[in-house]
C-alpha positions as CSV (number, residue, x, y, z in Angstrom):
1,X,104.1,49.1,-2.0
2,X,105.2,47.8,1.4
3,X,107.2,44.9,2.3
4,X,105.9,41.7,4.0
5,X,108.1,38.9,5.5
6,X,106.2,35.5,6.2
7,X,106.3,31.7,5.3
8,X,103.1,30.2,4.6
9,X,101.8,26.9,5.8
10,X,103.6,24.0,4.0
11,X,104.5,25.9,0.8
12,X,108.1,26.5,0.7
13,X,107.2,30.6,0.0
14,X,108.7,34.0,1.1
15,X,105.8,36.7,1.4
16,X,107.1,39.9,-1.1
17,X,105.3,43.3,-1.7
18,X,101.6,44.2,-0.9
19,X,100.3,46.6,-3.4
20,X,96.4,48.7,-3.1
21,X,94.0,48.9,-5.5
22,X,90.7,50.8,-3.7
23,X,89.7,48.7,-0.8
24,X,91.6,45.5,-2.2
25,X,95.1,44.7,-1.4
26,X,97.3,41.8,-2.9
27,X,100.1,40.9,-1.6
28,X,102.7,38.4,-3.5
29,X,104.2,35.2,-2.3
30,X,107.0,33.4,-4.4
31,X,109.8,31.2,-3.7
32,X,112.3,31.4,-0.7
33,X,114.8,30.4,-3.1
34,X,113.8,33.1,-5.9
35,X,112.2,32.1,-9.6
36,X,114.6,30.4,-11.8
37,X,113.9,29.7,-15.3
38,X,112.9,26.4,-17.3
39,X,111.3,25.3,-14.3
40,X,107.9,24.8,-13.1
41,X,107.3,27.4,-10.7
42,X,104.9,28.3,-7.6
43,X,103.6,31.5,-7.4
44,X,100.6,32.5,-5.4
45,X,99.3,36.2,-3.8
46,X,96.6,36.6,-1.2
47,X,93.5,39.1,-2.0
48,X,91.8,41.1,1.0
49,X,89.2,43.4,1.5
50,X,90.6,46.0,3.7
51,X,87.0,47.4,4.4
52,X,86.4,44.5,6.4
53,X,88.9,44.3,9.1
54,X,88.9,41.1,12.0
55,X,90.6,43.1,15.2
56,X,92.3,39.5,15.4
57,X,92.6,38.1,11.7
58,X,93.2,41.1,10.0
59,X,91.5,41.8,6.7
60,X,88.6,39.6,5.3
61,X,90.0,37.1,2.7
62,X,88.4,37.7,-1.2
63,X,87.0,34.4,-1.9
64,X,85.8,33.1,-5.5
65,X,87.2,35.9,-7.1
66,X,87.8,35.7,-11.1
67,X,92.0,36.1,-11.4
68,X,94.0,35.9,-14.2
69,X,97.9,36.4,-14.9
70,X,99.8,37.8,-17.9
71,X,103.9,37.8,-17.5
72,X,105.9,39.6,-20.0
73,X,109.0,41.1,-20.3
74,X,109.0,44.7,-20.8
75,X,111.8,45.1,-22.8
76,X,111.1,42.3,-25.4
77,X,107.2,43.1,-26.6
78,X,107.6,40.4,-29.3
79,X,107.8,37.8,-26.8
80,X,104.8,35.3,-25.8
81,X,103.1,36.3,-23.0
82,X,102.8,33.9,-20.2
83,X,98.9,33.9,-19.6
84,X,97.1,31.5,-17.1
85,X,93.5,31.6,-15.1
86,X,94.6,31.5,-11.4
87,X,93.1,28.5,-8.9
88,X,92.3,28.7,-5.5
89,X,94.4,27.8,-3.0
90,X,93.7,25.5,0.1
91,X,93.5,28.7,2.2
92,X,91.0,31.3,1.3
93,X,92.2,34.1,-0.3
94,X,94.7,32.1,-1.9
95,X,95.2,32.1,-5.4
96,X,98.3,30.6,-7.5
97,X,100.2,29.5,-10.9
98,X,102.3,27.4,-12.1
99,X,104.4,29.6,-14.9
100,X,107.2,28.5,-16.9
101,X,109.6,30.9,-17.8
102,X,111.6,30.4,-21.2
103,X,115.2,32.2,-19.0
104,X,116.8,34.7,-16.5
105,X,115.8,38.3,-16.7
106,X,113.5,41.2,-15.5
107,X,109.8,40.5,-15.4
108,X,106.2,41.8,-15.5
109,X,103.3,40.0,-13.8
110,X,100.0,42.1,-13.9
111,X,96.9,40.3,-12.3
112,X,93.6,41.2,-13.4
113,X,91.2,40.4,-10.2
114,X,87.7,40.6,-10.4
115,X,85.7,40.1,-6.8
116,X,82.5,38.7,-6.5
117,X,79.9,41.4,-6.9
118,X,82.8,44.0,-8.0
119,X,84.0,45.7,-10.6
120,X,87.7,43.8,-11.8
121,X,90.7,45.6,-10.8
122,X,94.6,45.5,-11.5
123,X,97.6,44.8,-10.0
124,X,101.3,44.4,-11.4
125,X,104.5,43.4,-9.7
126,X,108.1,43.2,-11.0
127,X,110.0,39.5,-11.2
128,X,113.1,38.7,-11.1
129,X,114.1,35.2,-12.9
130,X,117.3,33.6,-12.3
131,X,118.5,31.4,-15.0
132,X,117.6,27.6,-15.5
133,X,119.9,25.5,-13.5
134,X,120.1,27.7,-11.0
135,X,117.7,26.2,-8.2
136,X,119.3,24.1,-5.3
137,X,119.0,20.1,-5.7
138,X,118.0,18.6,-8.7
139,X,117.0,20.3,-11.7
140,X,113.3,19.5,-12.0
141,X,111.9,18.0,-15.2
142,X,111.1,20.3,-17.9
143,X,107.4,21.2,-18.7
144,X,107.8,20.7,-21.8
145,X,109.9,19.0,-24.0
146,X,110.5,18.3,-27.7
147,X,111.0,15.2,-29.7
148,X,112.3,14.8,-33.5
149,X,111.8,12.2,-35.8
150,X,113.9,11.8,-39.1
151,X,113.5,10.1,-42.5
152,X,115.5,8.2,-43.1
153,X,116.2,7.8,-39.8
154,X,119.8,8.3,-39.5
155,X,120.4,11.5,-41.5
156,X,123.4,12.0,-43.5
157,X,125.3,15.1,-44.4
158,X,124.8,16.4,-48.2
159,X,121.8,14.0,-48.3
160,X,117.7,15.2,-47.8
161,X,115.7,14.7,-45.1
162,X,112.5,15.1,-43.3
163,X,112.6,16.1,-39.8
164,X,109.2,15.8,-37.6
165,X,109.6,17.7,-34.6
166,X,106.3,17.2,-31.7
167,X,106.2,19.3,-28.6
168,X,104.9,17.7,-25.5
169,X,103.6,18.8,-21.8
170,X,104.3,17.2,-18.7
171,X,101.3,18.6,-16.3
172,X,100.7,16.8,-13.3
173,X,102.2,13.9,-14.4
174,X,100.4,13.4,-17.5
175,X,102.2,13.7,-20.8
176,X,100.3,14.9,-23.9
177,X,101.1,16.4,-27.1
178,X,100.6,20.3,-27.7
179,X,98.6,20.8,-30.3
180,X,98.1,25.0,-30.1
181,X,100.7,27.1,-30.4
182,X,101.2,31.2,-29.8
183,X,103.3,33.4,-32.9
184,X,106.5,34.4,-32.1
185,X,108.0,36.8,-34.1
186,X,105.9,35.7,-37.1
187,X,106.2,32.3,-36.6
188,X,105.2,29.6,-34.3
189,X,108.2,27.7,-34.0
190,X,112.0,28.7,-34.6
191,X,114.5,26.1,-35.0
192,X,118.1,26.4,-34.6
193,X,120.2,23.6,-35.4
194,X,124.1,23.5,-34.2
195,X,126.6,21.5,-34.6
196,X,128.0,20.4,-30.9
197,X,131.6,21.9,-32.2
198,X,129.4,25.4,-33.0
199,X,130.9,25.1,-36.7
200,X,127.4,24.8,-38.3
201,X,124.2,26.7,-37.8
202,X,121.2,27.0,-39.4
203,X,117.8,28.8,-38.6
204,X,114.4,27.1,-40.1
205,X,111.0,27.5,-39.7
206,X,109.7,24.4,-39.4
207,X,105.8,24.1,-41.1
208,X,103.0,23.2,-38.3
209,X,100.0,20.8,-39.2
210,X,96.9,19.7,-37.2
211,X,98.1,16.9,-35.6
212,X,100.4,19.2,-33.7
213,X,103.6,17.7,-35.4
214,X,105.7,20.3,-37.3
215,X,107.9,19.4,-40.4
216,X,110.8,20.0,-42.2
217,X,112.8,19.5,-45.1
218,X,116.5,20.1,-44.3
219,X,120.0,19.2,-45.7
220,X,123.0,18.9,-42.9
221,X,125.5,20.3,-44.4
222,X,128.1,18.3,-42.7
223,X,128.4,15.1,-40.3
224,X,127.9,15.7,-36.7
225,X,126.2,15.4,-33.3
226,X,123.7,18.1,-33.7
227,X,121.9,20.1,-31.0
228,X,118.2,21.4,-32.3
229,X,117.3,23.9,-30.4
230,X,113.4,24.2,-30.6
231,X,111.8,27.4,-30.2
232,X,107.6,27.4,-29.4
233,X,105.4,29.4,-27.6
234,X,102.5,26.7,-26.2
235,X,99.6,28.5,-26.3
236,X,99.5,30.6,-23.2
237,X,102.7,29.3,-21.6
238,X,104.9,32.3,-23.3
239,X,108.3,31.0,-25.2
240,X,110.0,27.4,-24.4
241,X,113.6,26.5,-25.7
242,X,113.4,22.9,-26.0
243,X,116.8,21.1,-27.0
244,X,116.9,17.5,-28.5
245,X,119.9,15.6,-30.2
246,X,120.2,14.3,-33.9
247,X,123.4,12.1,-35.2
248,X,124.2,13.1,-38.6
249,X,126.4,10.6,-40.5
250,X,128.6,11.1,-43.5
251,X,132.8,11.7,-43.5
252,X,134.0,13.4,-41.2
253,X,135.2,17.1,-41.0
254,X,137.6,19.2,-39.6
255,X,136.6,20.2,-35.5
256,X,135.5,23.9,-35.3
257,X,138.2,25.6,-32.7
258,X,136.4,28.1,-30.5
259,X,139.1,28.9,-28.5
260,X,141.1,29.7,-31.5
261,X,138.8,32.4,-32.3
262,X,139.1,36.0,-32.0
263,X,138.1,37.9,-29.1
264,X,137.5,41.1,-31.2
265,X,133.2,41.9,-31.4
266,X,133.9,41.6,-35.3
267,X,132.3,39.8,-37.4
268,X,131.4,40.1,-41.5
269,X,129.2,38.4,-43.9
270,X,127.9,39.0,-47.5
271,X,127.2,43.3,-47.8
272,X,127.7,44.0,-43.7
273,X,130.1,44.6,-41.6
274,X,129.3,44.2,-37.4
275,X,131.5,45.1,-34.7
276,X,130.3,45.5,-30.7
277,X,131.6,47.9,-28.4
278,X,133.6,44.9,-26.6
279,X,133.3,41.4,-27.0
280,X,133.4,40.9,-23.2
281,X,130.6,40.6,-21.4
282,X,128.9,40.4,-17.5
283,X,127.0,36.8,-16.4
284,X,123.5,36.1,-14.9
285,X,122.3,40.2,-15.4
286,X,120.4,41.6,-18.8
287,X,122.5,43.8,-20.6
288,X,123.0,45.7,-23.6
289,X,125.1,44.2,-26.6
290,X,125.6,47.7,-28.1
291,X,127.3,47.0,-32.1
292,X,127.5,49.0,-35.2
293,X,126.4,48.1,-38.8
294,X,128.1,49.2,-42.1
295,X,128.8,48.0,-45.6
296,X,131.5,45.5,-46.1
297,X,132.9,47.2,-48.7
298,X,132.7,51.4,-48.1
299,X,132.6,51.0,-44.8
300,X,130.1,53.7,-44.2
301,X,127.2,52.8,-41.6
302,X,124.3,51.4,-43.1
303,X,120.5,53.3,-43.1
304,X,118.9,50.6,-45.0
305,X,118.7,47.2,-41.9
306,X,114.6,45.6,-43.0
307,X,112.7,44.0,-40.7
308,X,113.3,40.6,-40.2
309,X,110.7,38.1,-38.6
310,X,109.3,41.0,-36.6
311,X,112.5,41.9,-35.6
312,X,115.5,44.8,-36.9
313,X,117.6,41.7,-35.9
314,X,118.0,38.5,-34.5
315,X,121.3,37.2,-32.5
316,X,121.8,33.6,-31.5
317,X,124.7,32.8,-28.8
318,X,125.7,29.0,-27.9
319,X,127.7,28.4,-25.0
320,X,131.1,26.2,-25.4
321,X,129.4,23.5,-23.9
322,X,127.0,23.4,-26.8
323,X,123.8,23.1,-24.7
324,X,123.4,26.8,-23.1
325,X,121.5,28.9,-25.3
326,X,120.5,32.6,-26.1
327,X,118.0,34.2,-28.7
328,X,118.3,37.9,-28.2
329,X,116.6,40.8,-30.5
330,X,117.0,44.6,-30.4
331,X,115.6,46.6,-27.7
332,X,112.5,47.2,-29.3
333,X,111.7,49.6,-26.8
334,X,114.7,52.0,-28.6
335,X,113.5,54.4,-31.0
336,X,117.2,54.5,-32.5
337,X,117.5,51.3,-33.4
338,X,118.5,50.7,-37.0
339,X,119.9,54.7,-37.5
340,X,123.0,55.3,-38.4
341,X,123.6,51.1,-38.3
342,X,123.1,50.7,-34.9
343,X,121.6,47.8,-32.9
344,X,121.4,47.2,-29.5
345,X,120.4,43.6,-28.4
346,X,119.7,42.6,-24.9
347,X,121.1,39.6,-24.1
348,X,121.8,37.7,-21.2
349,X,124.5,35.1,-20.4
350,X,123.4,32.0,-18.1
351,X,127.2,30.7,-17.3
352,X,130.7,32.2,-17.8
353,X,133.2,30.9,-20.7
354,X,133.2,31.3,-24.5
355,X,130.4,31.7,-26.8
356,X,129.8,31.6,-30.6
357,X,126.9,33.7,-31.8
358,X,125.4,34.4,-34.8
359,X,123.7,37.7,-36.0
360,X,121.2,37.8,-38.8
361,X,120.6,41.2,-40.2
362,X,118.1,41.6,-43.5
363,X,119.4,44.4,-46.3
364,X,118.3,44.8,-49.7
365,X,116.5,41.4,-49.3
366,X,119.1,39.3,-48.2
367,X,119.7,37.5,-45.0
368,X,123.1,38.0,-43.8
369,X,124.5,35.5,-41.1
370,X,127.5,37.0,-39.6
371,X,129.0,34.4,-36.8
372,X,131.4,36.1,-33.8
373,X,132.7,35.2,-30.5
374,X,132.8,36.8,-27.2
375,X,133.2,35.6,-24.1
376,X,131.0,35.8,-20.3
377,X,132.5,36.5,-16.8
């Protein structure tokens, strides 16, 4: 690779690495400002045929050329890939997509090129994502967005109801429902409902049907101003997190106190016992949440963690604020993973402050939900 350093035309972009393939090279442009995540984004690279050299303009541009991207992030497998067919740009050679990425962390974007007349080659470049909110100005509106639609409408704790949930695409300015979905770790939509104080949680699976809509029969457990955090892969646009709000009526209940909490990495529920190496932790980087399993009772480390929803765990952190949100799994790239009770999930924390998570382990058929707190700096 070698490093290039231009702005092209009116596109607000920073030219990065150039990379060979044969007589071909590619060269990436992305952002001035960097990639951040939940946002549309602009990323384009420039084909040329370096057997064809201008003394003046340099190497002949590859027009018409068949391109497509796949971004994925090599340390979470189970995640949906971000797969679109590149366009031309206005200038030739140009070629560009639009990608959405679901947060902050390290990247892979491999393009598949295939030059009129030629045989396709390959390409792949590392990304680097910052987490959503962090572009200058105005937050852009999301790409996607979820809505929810309760019967009876207003919902009441203790009482059953039906929640609808339809995920929708803003593309150009047109708004339209998404009907097709990609699997993500066995499912093709996650939903995580919290209570805005963190004191409830829950994890469903709502059912999809063909319209597109996706449905659910649920009990609150208690009254509250709930955040549901949906979680869909559109087919080909790799994971979203897509929050809405629900009111949930019924009498009221005591406020969960996060700050009352421990700061200890220990947490317990049913047959397991997890405890983290610290339960402080870095902001805006992917890192490591190293913790140890073992039986509640003996205390001995535990051989026996199933597979849960593709996964040896899952872990769910909620900022205080009750909005920033975090679904890590193991490193599923560790072969040690589950031996001798240990898991280690990467995780990354958007913002600094307090967070309550949630880990669900599987063990002799059960689900175990064990909630903790640590905290981001």
């Amino acid at each position: 690779m070698r490093a290039a350093a231009l702005v092209v035309f009116g596109l607000v972009l920073h030219a990065q690495n150039a990379i060979r393939s044969g007589v071909y090279e590619v060269t990436l442009r992305l952002p001035v400002d960097g990639l951040v995540a939940q946002e549309e984004m602009q990323v384009e690279y420039r084909v040329t045929d370096t057997s064809r050299v201008d003394p003046v303009m340099g190497a002949a541009p590859v027009i018409r050329a068949q391109a497509r991207s796949v971004i994925e992030m090599p340390a979470m497998p189970g995640m949906a890939k971000l797969v679109e067919t590149a366009h031309p740009e206005g200038v030739p050679g140009e070629y560009g997509v639009h990608p959405v990425f679901p947060h902050g962390g390290d990247y892979r974007l491999t393009l598949a090129i295939t030059p009129p007349g030629a045989a396709e080659f390959s390409v792949q470049f590392p990304l680097n994502v910052g987490d959503g909110g962090a572009s200058r100005g105005k937050p852009k509106p999301r790409p996607y967005f979820a809505e929810v639609r309760s019967t009876p409408r207003s919902p009441r704790a203790g009482e059953p109801a039906e929640l609808v949930f339809t995920v929708r695409s803003r593309i150009n300015g047109v708004v339209s429902v998404v009907k097709e979905f990609d699997i993500q770790h066995e499912r093709p939509m996650h939903l995580i409902a919290v209570r805005s104080d963190l004191g409830e949680f829950a994890h469903e699976h709502p059912d999809p049907s063909p319209s597109g809509e996706f449905k659910l029969g649920y009990t609150f457990p208690t009254a509250g101003d709930y955040t549901l955090f949906v979680d869909a892969a559109p087919r080909g646009a790799g994971g979203q997190v897509m929050p809405v709000q629900l009111k949930v009526g019924g009498p009221k209940t005591a406020k969960f106190q996060l700050a009352a909490q421990p700061l200890d990495g220990e947490t317990r529920a049913g047959s397991i016992h997890v405890k983290f190496d610290t339960a402080r932790f870095g902001v805006g980087r992917t890192l490591r949440m190293e913790s140890v399993v073992r039986d509640a009772k003996s205390k001995a480390v535990v051989n026996d963690i199933q597979p849960y929803l593709g996964a040896l765990g899952h872990m769910i952190l909620v900022h205080e604020d009750g909005l920033s949100f975090v679904h890590s799994h193991p490193d599923e790239l560790d072969e040690r993973q589950g031996r001798d009770g240990r898991l280690a999930f990467l995780a990354r924390f958007p913002k600094p402050g307090r967070y309550r998570g949630w880990v669900q382990v599987r063990r002799q058929g059960t689900v175990h939900t064990a909630p903790f707190v640590v905290e981001a700096r």
